[in-house]
BALOBA-1460 file (C-alpha; in Angstrom, 3 decimals):
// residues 330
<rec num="1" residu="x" x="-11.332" y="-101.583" z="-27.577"/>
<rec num="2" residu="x" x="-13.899" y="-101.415" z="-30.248"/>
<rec num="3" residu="x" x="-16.776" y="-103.955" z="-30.297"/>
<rec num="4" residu="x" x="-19.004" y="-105.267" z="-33.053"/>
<rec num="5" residu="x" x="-22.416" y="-106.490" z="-33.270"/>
<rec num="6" residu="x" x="-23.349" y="-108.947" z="-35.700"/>
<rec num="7" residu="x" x="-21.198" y="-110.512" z="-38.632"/>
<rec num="8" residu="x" x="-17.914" y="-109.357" z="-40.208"/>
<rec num="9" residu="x" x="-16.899" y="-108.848" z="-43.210"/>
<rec num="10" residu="x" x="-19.606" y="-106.487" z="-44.965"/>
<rec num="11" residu="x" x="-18.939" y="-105.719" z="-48.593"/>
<rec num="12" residu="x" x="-17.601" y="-101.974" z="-48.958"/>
<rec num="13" residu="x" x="-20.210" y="-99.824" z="-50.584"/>
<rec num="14" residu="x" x="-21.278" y="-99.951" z="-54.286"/>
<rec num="15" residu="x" x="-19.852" y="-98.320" z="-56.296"/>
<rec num="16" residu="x" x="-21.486" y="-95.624" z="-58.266"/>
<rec num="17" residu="x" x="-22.867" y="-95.589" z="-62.012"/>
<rec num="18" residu="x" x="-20.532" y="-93.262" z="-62.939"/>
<rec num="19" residu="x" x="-17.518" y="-95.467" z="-61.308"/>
<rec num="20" residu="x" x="-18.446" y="-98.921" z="-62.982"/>
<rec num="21" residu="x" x="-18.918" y="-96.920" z="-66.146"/>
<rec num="22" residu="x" x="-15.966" y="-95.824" z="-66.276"/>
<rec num="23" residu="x" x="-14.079" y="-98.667" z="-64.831"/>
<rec num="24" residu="x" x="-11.878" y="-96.591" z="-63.091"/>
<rec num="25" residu="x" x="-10.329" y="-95.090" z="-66.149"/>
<rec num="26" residu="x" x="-10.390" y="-91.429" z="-66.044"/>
<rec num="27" residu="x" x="-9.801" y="-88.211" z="-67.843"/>
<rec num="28" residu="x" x="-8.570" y="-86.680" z="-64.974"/>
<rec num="29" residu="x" x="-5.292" y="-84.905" z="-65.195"/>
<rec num="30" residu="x" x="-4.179" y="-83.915" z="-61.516"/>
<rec num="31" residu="x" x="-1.304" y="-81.448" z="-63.330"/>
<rec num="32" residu="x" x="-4.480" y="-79.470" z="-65.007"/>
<rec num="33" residu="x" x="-6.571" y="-78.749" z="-62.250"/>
<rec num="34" residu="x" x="-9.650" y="-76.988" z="-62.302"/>
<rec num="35" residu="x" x="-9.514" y="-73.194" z="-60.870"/>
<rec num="36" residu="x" x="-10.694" y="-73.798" z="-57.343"/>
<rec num="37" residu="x" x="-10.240" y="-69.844" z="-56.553"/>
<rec num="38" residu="x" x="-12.153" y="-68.408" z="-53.445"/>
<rec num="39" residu="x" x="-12.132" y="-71.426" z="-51.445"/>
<rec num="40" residu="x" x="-10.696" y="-72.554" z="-48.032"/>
<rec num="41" residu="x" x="-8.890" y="-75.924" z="-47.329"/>
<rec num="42" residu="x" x="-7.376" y="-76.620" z="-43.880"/>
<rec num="43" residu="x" x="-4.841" y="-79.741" z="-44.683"/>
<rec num="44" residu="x" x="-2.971" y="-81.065" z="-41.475"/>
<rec num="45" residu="x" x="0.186" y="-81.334" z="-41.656"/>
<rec num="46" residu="x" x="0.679" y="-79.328" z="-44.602"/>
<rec num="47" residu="x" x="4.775" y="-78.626" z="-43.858"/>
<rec num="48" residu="x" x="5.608" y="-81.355" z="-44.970"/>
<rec num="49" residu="x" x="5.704" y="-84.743" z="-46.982"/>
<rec num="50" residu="x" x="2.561" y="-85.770" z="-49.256"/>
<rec num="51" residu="x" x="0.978" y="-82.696" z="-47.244"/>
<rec num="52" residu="x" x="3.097" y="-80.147" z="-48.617"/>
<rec num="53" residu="x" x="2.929" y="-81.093" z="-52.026"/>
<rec num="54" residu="x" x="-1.369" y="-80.980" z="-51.553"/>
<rec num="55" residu="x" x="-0.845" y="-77.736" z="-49.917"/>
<rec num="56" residu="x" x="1.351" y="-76.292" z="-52.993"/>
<rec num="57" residu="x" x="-1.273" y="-78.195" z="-55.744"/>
<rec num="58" residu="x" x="-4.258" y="-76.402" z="-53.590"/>
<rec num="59" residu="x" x="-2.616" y="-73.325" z="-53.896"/>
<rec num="60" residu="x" x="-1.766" y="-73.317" z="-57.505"/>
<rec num="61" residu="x" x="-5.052" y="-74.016" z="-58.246"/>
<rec num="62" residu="x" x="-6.394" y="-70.527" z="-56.298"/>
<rec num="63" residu="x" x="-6.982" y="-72.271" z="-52.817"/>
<rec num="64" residu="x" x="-6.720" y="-70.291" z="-49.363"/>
<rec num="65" residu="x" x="-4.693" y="-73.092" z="-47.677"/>
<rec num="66" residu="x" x="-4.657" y="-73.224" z="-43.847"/>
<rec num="67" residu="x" x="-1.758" y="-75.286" z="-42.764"/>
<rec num="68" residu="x" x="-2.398" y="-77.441" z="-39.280"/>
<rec num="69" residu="x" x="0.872" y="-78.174" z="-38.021"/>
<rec num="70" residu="x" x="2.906" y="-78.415" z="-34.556"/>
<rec num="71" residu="x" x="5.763" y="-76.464" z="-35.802"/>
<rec num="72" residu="x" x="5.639" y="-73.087" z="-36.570"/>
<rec num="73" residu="x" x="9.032" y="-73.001" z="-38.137"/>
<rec num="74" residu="x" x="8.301" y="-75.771" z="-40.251"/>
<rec num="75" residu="x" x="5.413" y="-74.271" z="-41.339"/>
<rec num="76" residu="x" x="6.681" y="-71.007" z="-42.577"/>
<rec num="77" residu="x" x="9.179" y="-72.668" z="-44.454"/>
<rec num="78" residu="x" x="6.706" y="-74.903" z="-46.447"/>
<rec num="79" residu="x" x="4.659" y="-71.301" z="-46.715"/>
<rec num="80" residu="x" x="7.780" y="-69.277" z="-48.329"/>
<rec num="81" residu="x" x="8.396" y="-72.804" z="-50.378"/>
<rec num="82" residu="x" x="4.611" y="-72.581" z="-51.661"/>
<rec num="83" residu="x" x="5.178" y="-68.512" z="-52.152"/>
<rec num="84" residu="x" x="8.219" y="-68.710" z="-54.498"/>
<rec num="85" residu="x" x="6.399" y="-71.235" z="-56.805"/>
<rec num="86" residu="x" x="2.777" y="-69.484" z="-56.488"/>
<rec num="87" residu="x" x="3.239" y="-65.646" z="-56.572"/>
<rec num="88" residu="x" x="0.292" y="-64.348" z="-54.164"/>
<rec num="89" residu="x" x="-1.063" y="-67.765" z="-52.749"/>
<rec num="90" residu="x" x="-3.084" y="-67.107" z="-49.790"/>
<rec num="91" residu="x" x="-1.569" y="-69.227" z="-46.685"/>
<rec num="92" residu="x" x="-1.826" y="-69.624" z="-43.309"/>
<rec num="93" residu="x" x="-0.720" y="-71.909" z="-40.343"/>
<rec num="94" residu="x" x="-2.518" y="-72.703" z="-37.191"/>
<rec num="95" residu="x" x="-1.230" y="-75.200" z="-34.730"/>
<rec num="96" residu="x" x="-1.817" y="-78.097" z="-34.174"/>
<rec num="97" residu="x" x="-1.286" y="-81.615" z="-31.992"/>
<rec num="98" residu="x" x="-3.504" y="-84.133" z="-32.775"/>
<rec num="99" residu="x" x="-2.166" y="-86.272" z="-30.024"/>
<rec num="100" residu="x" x="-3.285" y="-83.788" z="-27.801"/>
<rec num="101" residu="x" x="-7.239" y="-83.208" z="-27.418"/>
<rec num="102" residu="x" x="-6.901" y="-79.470" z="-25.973"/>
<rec num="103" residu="x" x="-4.577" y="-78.590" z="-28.743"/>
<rec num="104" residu="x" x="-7.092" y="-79.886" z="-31.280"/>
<rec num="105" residu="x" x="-10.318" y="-77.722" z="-29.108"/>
<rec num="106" residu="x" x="-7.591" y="-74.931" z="-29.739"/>
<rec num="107" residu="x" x="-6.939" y="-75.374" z="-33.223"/>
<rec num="108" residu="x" x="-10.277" y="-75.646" z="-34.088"/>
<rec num="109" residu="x" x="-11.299" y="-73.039" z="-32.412"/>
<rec num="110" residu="x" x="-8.704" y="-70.620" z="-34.772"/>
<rec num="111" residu="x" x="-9.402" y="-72.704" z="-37.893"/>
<rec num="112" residu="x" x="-13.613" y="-71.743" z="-37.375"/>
<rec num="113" residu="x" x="-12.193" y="-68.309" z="-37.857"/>
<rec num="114" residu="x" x="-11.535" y="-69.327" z="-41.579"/>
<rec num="115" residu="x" x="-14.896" y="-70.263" z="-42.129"/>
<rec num="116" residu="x" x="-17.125" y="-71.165" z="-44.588"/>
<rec num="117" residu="x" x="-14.737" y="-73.893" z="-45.012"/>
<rec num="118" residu="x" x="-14.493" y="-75.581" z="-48.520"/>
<rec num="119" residu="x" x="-12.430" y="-78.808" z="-47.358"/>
<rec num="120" residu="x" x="-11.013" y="-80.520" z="-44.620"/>
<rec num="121" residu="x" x="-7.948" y="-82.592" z="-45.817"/>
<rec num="122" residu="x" x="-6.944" y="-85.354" z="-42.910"/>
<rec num="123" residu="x" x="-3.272" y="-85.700" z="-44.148"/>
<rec num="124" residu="x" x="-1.048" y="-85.440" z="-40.996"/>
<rec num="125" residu="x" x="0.182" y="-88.406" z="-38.837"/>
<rec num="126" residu="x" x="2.601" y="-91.201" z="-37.441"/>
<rec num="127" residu="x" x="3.865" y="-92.706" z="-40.823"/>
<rec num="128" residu="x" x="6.321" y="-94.787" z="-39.140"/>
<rec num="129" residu="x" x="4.971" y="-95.925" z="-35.234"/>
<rec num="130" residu="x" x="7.504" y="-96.656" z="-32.047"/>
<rec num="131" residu="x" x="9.277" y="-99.871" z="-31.802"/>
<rec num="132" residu="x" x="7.758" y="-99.648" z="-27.959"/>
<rec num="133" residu="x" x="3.660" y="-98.965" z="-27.575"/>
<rec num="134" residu="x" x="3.757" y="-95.236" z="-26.351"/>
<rec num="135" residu="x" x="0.527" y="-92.966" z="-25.286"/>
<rec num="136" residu="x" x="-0.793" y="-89.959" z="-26.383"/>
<rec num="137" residu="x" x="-0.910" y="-86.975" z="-23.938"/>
<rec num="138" residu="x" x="-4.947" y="-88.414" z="-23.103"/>
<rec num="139" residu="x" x="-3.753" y="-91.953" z="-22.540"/>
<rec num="140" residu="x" x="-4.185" y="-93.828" z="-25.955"/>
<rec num="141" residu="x" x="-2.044" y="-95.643" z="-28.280"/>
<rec num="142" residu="x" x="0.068" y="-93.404" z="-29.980"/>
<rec num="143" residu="x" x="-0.249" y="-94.126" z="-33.615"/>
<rec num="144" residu="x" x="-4.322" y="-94.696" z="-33.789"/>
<rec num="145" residu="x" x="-4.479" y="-92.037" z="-30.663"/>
<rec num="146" residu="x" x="-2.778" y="-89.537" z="-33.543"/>
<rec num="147" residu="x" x="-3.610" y="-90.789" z="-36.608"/>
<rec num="148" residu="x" x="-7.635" y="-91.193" z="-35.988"/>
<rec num="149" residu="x" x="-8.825" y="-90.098" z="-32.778"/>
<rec num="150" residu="x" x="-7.017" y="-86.625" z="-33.315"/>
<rec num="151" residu="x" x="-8.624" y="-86.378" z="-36.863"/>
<rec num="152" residu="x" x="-12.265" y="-87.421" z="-35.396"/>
<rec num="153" residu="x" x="-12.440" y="-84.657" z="-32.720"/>
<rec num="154" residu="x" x="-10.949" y="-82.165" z="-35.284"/>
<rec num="155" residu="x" x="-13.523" y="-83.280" z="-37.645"/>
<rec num="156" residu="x" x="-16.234" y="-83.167" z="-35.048"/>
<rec num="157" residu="x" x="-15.503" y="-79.636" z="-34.072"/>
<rec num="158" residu="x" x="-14.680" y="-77.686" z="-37.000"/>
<rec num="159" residu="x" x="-18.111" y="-79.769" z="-38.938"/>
<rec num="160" residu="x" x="-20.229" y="-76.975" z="-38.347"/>
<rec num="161" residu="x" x="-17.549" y="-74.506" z="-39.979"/>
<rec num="162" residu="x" x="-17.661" y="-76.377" z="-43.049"/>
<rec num="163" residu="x" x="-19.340" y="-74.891" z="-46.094"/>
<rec num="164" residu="x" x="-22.591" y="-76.746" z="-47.766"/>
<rec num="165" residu="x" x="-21.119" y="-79.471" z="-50.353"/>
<rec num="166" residu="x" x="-17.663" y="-78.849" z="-48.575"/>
<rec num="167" residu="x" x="-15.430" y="-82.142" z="-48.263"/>
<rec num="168" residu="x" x="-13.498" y="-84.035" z="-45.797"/>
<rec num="169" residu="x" x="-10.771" y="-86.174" z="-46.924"/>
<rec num="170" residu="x" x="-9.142" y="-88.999" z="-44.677"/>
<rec num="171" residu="x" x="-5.610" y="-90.249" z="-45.741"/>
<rec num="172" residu="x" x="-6.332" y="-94.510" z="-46.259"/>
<rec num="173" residu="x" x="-3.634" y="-96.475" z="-46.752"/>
<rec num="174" residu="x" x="-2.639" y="-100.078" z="-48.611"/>
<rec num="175" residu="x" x="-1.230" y="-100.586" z="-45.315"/>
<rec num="176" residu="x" x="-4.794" y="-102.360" z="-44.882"/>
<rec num="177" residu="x" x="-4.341" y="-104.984" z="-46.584"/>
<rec num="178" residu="x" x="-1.277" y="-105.839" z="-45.150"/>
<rec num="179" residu="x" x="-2.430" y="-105.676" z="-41.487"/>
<rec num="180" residu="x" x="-5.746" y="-107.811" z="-40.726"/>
<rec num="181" residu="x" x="-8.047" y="-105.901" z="-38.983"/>
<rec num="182" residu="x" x="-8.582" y="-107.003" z="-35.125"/>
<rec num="183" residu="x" x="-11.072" y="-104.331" z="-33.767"/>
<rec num="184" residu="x" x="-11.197" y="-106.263" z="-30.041"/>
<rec num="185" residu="x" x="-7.643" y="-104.864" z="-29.967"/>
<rec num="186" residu="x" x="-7.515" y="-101.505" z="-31.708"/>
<rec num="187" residu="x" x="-5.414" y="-99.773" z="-29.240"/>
<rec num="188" residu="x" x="-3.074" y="-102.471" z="-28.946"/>
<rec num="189" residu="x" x="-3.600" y="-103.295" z="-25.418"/>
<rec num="190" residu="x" x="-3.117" y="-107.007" z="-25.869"/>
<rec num="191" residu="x" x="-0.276" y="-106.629" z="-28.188"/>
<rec num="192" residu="x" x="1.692" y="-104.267" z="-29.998"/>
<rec num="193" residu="x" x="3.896" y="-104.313" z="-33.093"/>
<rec num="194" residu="x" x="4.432" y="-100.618" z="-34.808"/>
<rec num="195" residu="x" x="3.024" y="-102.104" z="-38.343"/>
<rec num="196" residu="x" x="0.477" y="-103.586" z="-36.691"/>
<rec num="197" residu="x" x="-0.659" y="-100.285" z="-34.804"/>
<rec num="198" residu="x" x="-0.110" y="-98.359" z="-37.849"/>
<rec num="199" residu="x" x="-1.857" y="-100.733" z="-40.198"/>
<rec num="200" residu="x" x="-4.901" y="-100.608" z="-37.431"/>
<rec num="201" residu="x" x="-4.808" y="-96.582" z="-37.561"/>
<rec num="202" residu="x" x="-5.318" y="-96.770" z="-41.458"/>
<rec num="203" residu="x" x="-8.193" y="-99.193" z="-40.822"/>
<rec num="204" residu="x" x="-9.763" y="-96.800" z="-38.153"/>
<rec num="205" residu="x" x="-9.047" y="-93.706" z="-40.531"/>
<rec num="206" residu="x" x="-10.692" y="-95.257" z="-43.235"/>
<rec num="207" residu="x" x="-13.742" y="-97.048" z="-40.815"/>
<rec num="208" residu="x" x="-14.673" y="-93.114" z="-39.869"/>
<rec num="209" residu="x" x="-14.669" y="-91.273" z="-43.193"/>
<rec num="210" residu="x" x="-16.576" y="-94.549" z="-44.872"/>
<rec num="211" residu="x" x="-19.268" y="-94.691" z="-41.994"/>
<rec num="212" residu="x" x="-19.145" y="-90.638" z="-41.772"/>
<rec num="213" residu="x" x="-20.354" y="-90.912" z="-45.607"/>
<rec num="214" residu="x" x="-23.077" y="-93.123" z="-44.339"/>
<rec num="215" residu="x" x="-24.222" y="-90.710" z="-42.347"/>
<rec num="216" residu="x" x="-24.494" y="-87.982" z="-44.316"/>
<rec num="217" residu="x" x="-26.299" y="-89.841" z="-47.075"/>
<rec num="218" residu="x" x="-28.730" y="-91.127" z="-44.161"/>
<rec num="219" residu="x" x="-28.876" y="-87.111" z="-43.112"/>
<rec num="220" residu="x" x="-29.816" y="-86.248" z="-46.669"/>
<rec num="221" residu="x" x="-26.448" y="-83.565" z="-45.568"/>
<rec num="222" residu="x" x="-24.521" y="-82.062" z="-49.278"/>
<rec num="223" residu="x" x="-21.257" y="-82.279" z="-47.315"/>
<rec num="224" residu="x" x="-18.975" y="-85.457" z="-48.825"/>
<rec num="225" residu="x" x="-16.451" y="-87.589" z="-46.944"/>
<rec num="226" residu="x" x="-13.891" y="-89.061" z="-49.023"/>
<rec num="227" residu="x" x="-11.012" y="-90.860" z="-49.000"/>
<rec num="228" residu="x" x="-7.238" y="-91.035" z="-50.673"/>
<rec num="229" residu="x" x="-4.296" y="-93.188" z="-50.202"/>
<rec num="230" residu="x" x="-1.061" y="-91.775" z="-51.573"/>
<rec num="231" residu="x" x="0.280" y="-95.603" z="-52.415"/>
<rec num="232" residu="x" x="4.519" y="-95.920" z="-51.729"/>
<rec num="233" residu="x" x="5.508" y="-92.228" z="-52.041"/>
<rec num="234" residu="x" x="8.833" y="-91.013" z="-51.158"/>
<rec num="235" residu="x" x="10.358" y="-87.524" z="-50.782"/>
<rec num="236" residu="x" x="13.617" y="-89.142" z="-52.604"/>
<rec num="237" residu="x" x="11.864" y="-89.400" z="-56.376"/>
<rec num="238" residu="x" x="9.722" y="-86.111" z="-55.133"/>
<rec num="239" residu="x" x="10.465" y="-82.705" z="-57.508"/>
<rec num="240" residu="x" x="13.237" y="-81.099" z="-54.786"/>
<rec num="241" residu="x" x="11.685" y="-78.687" z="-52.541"/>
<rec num="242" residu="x" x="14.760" y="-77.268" z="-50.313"/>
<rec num="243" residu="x" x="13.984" y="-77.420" z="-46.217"/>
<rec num="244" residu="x" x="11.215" y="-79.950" z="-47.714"/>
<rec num="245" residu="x" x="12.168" y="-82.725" z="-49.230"/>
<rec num="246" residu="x" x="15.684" y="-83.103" z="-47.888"/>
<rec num="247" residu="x" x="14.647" y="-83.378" z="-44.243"/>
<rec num="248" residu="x" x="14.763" y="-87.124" z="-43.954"/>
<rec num="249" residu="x" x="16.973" y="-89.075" z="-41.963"/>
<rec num="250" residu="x" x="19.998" y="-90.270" z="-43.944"/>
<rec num="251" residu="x" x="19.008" y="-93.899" z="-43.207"/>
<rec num="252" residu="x" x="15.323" y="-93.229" z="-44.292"/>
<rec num="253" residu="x" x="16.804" y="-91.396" z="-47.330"/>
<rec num="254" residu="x" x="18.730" y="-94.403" z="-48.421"/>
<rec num="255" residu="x" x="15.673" y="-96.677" z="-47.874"/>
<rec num="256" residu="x" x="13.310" y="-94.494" z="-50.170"/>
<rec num="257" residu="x" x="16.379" y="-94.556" z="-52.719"/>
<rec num="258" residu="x" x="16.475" y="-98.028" z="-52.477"/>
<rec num="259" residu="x" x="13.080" y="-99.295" z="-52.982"/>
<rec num="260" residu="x" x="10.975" y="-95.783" z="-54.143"/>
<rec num="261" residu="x" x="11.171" y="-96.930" z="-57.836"/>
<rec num="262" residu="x" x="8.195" y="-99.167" z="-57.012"/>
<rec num="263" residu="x" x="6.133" y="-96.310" z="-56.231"/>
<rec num="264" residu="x" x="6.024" y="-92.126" z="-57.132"/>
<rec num="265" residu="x" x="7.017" y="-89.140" z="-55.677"/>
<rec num="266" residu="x" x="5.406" y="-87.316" z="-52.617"/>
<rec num="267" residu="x" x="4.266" y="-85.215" z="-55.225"/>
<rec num="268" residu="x" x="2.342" y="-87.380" z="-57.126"/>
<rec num="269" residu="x" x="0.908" y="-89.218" z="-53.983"/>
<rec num="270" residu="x" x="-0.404" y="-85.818" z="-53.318"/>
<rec num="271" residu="x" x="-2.523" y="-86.345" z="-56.239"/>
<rec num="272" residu="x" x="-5.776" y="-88.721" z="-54.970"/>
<rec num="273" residu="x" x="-6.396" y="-85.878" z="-52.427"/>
<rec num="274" residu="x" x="-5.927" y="-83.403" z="-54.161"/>
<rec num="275" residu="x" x="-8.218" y="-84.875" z="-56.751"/>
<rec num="276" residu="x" x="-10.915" y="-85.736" z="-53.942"/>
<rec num="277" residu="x" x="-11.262" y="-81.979" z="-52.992"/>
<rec num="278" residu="x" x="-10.659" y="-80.419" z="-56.862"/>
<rec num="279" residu="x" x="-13.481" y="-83.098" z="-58.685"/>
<rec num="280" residu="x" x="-16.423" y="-82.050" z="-59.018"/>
<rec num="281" residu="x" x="-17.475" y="-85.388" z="-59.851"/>
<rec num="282" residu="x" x="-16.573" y="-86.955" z="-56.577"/>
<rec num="283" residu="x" x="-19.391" y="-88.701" z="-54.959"/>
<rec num="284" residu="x" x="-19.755" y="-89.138" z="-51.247"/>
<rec num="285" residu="x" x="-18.000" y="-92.359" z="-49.995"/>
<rec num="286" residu="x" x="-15.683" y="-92.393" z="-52.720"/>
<rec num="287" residu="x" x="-11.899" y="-93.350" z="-52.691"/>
<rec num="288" residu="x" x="-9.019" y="-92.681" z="-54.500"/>
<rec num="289" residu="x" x="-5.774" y="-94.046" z="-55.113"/>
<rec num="290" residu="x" x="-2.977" y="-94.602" z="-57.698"/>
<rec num="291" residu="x" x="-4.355" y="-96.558" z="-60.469"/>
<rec num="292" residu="x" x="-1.147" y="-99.079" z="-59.849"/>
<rec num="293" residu="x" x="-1.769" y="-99.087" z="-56.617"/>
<rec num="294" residu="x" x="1.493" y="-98.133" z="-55.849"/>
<rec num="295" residu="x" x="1.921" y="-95.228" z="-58.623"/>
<rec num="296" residu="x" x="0.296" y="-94.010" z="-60.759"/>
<rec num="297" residu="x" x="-2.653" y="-91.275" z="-61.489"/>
<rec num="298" residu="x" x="-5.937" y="-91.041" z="-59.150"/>
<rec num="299" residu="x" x="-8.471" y="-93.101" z="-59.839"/>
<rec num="300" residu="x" x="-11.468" y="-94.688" z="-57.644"/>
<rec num="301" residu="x" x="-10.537" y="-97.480" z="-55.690"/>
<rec num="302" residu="x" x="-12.551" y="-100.022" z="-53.404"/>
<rec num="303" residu="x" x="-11.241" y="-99.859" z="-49.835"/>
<rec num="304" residu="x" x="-10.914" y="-103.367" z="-47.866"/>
<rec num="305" residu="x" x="-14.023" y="-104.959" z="-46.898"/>
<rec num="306" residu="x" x="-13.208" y="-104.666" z="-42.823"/>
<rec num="307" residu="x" x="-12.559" y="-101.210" z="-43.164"/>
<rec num="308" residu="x" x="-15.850" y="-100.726" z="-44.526"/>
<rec num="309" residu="x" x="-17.910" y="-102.964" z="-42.664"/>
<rec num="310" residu="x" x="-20.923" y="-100.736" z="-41.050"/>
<rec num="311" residu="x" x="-21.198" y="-102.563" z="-37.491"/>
<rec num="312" residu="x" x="-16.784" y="-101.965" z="-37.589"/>
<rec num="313" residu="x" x="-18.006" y="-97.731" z="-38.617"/>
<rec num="314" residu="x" x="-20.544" y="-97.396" z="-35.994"/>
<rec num="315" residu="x" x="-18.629" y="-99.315" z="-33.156"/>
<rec num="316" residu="x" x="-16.185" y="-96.672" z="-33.889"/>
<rec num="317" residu="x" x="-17.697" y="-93.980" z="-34.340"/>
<rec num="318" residu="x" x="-18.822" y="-94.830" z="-30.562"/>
<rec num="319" residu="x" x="-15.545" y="-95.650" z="-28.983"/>
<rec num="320" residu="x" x="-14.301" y="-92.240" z="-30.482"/>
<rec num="321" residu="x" x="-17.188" y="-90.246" z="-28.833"/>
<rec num="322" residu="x" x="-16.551" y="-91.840" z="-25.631"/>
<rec num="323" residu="x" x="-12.628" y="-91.459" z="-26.067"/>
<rec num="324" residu="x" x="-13.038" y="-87.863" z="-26.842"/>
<rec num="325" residu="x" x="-15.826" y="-86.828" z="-25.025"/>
<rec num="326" residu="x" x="-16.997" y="-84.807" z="-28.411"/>
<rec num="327" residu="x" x="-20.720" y="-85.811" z="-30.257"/>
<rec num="328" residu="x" x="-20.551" y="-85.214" z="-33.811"/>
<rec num="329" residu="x" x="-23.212" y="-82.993" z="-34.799"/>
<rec num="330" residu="x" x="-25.243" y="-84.678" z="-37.334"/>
């Protein structure tokens, strides 16, 4: 349960100059990306989905990319999927759990090894929660136990590993403002629905990286937190990647068939996270998404105002600490 002190509803943060300026209308092409050789990004869940396809963009683009995953299997495959598209791309895979806190204190500990690291890319999840409330291996809600806590103490040990100006980019979601945000029941101990949960996980996701980009302004620290949302992208109008793409269900394959028109390819969701670690432009707090909110190229975006209230960020940011039993450094 996360408590608040003091009112709701704060207004996310103002945007920059540079973003009003520009109105969100941008140069940027996400199939040109700058050369981004010599650095290290660690994106979880990189095997697969909108993770692969940042994993293969990253490593165009002259990116070591360490690939956090549970399955080593899966992992190679996306690797030798990655290698026949990008002759000599550096990759790696570590594994990982995030609904398991030791696996995380062990895959951190081998992703340090990488270090300086460049980015930190907070892809991997629960896209689609149980129909029944289930726990993580520590006792919490499933979906928010995997898609935040797991990310916070991952975050929170591998900071000190990341490289001056290096980024960390949390995976938002519309999702938020579908699902009103009740943070008296985060964990879904009063009730559960599986949109619901998953709707609160994206709020919590988005309530960390927002109020960790507080903190580093506050800290005076060069290090950005950023967020992306992917808006509806399915692996069915995704360029085919064999062992990749074709891995859905045949049921989930016919739903993406059905209704993916209204959105983009995995591919192109890849493209506001990619964009948040490749722009050199990108300015602590900021967050990108399709500029049709479903589809479309990246462009900044303004994140719902619960998400971003400060007393919902530092409430928490506490609750994870105490979950976890992990202080941030900073």
């Amino acid at each position: 349960m996360v408590h608040l002190r003091g009112r709701r509803g704060y207004p996310p943060p103002r945007a920059s100059r540079r973003q009003r300026r520009r109105g969100g209308v941008t140069a940027w092409d996400p199939r040109a990306l700058p050369s981004l050789a010599g650095r290290t990004v660690v994106v979880t869940g990189g095997n697969a989905g909108v993770g692969y396809f940042t994993s293969e963009q990253l490593a165009a683009a002259g990116v070591r990319v360490v690939i956090a995953a549970r399955s080593a299997e899966k992992a190679q495959l996306a690797i030798d999927s990655i290698r026949s598209r990008v002759p000599g791309a550096e990759l790696a895979h570590v594994r990982l759990d995030l609904t398991s806190l030791a696996s995380v204190r062990e895959a951190a500990e081998a992703l340090a090894a990488f270090r300086p690291l460049d980015g930190l890319v907070n892809n991997a999840g629960r896209v689609v929660a149980s129909r029944h409330r289930l726990t993580t291996e520590d006792g919490f809600e499933a979906t928010v136990g995997g898609n935040f806590l797991g990310h916070f103490a991952l975050t929170t040990l591998l900071f000190p590993a990341l490289a001056e100006g290096g980024r960390v980019v949390g995976l938002g979601s519309d999702s938020t403002r579908m699902v009103r945000l009740e943070p008296d029941d985060l964990w879904s101990e009063r009730r559960y629905r599986p949109f619901r949960a998953y709707g609160f996980s994206k709020h919590a996701v988005q309530g960390f990286h927002l109020e960790l980009a507080r903190r580093l302004a506050a800290a005076g620290d060069s290090r950005l937190s950023l967020l992306a949302h992917p808006g509806w992208a399915t692996n069915s109008y995704a360029e085919r990647r064999p062992g990749i793409t074709d891995r859905d269900p045949r049921g989930g394959r016919i739903f993406e068939t059905l209704t993916g028109w209204v959105g983009q390819g995995k591919d192109r969701g890849a493209w506001p996270a990619v964009r948040a670690i490749a722009d050199p432009d990108a300015v602590n707090g900021e967050f990108f998404g399709p500029r049709r909110e479903m589809s479309g190229p990246p462009v900044p975006t303004t994140p719902v105002a619960s998400s971003a209230d400060p007393a919902f960020g530092a409430a928490l940011w506490a609750d994870a600490e105490q979950k976890t039993g992990i202080r941030f450094p900073l």
